[in-house]
C-alpha positions in Angstrom: 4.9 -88.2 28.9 5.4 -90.6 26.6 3.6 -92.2 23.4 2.3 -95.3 25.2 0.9 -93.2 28.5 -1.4 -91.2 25.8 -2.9 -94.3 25.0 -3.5 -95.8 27.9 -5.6 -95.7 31.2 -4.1 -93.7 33.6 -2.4 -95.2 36.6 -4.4 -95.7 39.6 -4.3 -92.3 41.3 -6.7 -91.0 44.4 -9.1 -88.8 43.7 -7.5 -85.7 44.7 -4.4 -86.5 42.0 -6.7 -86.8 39.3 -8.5 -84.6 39.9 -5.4 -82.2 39.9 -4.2 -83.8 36.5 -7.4 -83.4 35.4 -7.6 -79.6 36.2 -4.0 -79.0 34.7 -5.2 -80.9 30.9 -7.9 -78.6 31.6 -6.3 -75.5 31.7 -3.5 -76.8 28.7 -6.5 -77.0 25.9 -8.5 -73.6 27.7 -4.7 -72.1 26.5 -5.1 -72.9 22.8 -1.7 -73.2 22.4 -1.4 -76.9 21.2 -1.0 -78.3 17.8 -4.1 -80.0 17.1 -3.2 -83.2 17.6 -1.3 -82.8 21.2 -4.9 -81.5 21.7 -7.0 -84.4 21.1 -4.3 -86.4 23.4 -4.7 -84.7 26.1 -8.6 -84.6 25.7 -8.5 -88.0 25.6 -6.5 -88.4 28.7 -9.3 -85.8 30.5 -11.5 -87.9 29.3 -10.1 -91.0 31.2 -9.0 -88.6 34.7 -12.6 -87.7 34.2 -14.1 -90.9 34.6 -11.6 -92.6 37.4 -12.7 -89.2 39.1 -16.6 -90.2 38.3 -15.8 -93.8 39.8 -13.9 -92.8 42.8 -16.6 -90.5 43.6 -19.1 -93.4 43.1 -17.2 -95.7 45.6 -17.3 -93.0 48.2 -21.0 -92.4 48.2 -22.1 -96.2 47.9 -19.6 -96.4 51.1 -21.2 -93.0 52.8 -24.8 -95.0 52.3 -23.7 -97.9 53.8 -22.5 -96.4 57.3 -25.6 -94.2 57.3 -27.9 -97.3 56.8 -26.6 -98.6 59.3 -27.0 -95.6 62.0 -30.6 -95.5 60.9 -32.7 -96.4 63.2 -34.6 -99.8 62.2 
């Protein structure tokens, strides 16, 4: 990956990709392996897959509430 990815949002994925990407940054820190500052890259990038994860999420259950109002009866 290069310099400018790090610092950037991450491209538009669905949720089930960043969600992946997010699980293998994940399991890269939990190995302890990285030099300290590769570490705080990567946490930084979790930290963005984290949240488009969080918004994604959001969209889907403001949509799931709006077809279920509308089945209720009135």
């Amino acid at each position: 990956m290069s310099e400018t990815q790090t610092h950037t949002d991450p491209p538009e994925l669905s949720f089930e990709e960043a969600l992946t990407r997010l699980e293998e940054i994940v399991a890269e820190l939990e190995a302890g392996q990285l030099p300290l500052e590769r570490a705080l890259e990567m946490f930084e990038q979790a930290m963005r897959y984290k949240k488009q994860c969080e918004e994604l999420l959001g969209k889907a259950e403001a949509r799931i509430e709006e077809l279920t109002a509308s089945e209720e009866p009135k």
